[in-house]
C-alpha positions in Angstrom: 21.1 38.3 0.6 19.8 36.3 -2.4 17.5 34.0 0.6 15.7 37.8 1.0 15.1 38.3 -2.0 13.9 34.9 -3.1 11.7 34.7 -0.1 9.9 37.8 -1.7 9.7 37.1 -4.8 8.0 33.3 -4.0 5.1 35.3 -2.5 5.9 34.2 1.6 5.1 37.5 2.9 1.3 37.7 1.1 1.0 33.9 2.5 1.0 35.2 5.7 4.8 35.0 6.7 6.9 38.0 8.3 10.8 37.9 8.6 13.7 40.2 9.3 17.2 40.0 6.5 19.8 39.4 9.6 22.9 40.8 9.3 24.9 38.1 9.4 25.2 34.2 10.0 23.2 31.4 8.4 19.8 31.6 9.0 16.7 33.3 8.7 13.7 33.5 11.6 11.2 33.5 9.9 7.2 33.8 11.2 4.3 31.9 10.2 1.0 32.7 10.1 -0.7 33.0 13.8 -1.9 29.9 14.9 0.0 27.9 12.6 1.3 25.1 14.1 5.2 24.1 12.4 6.1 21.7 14.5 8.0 18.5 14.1 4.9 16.5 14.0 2.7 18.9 12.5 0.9 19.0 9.1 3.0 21.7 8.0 6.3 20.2 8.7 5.0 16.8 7.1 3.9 18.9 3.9 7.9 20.4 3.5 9.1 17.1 4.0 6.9 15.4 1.4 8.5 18.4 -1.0 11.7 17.6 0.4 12.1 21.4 2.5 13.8 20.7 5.5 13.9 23.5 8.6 14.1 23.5 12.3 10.9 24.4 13.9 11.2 27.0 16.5 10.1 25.6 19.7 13.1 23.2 19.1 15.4 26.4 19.4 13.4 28.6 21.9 13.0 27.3 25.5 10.9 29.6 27.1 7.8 30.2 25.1 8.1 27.3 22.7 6.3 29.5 19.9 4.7 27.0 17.3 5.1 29.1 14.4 8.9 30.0 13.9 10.8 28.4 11.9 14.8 29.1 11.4 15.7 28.6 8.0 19.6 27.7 6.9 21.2 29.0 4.0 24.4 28.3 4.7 24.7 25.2 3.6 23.0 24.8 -0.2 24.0 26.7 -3.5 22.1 29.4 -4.9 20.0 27.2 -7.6 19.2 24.5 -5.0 18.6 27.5 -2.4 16.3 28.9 -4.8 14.6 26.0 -5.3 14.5 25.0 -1.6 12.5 28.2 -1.3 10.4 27.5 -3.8 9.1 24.3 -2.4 8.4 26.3 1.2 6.3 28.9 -0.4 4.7 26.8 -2.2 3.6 24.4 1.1 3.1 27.9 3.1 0.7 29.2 0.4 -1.3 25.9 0.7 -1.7 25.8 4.2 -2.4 29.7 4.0 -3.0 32.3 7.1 -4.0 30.3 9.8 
């Protein structure tokens, strides 16, 4: 999945960020940092917004534990150039907001 490989490649796993490749549909889960907070109204979520990234933060999609640093990340929906960019612009946020 080019979204796996991209994610690599823009350095998300050194920055602190874990993941699985699913096997199918349109999103990734992918793991912050311990402590970060990715919230709607957090720093982090204001910092991919200012670089134009937009994602759903986990505790949106996750009722019982309402962790506060998943994120699901959609790929379903851009082409691979803007994808690749999209990525871009996350890792390079994550990498400024570092591990927690």
């Amino acid at each position: 999945i080019l979204t796996d490989a991209a994610l690599h490649r823009e350095g998300l796993a050194k920055a602190g960020w874990s993941w699985e490749r699913p096997s199918g549909g349109f999103y990734f889960w992918l793991r912050g940092p311990s402590g970060l907070d990715v919230g709607i109204e957090s720093a982090f979520c204001q910092a991919c917004l200012e670089s134009r990234v937009l994602y759903v933060p986990g505790d949106l999609c996750i009722a019982e534990s309402k962790p506060r640093n998943f994120i699901r990340l959609s790929f379903g929906s851009l082409d691979g150039e803007n994808l690749e960019e999209a990525i871009r612009r996350l890792a390079g946020t994550a990498k400024r907001f570092g591990p927690a």
